[in-house]
C-alpha positions as CSV (number, residue, x, y, z in Angstrom):
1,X,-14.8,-3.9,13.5
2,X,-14.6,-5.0,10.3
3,X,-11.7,-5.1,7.4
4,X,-11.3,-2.0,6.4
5,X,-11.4,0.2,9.4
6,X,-8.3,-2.7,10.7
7,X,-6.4,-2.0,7.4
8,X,-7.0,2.1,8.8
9,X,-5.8,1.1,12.2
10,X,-2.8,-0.4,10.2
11,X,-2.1,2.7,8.5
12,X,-2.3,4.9,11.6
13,X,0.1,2.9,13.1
14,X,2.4,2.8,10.2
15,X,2.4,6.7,9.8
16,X,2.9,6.6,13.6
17,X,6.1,4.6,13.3
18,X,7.6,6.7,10.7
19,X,7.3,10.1,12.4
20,X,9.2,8.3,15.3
21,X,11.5,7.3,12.5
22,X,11.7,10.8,11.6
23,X,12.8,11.8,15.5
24,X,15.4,9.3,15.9
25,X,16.8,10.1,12.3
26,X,17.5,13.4,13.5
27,X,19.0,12.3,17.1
28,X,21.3,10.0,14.8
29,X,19.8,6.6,16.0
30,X,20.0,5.1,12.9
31,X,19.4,1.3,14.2
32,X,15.7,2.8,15.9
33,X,15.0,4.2,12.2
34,X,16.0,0.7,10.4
35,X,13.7,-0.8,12.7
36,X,10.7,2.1,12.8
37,X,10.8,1.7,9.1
38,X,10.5,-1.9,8.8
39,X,7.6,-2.2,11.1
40,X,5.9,0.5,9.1
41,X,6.5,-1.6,5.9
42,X,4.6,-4.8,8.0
43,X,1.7,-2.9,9.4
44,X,1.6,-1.4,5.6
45,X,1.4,-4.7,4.0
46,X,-0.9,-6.2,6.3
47,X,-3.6,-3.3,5.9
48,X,-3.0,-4.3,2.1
49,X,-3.9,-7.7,3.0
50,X,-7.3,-6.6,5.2
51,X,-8.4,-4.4,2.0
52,X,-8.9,-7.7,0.3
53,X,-10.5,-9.2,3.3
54,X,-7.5,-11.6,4.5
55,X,-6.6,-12.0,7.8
56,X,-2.9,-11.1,8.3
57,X,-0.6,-13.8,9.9
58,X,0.7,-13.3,13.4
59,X,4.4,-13.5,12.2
60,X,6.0,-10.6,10.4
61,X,7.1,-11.9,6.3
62,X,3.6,-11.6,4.5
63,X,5.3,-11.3,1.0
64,X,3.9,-15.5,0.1
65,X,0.8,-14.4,1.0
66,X,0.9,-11.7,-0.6
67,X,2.3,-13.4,-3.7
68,X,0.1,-16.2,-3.2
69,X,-3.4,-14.1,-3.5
70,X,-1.5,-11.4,-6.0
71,X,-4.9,-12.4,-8.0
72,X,-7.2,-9.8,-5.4
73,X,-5.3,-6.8,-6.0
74,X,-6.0,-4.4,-9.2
């Protein structure tokens, strides 16, 4: 599998977590939404990070990698 069909997996799973988002914003479970979104945010970021062929970390704040390799994004 290579880097970009991972940063699709990523997306796929971040669209998935916000139409859960979606369904526990309308049952009023506001702390599953919180949650839902912020894991979309880290499976969005990391797919970021596959487009320019870096390996994502296993722990969830990628923002100093990102920052550190700002340089391989237009």
């Amino acid at each position: 599998m290579n880097f970009n069909s991972l940063a699709s997996s990523y997306i796929s799973q971040a669209e998935e977590r916000l139409n859960l988002a979606k369904i526990e914003y309308e049952r009023k479970k506001y702390n599953i939404v919180v949650r839902l979104c912020q894991e979309s945010v880290e499976l969005s970021l990391k797919a970021c990070l596959r487009l320019v062929n870096i390996e994502p970390p296993k722990f969830h704040d990628v923002g100093p990698i990102l920052k550190n390799n700002a340089n391989k994004f237009p």
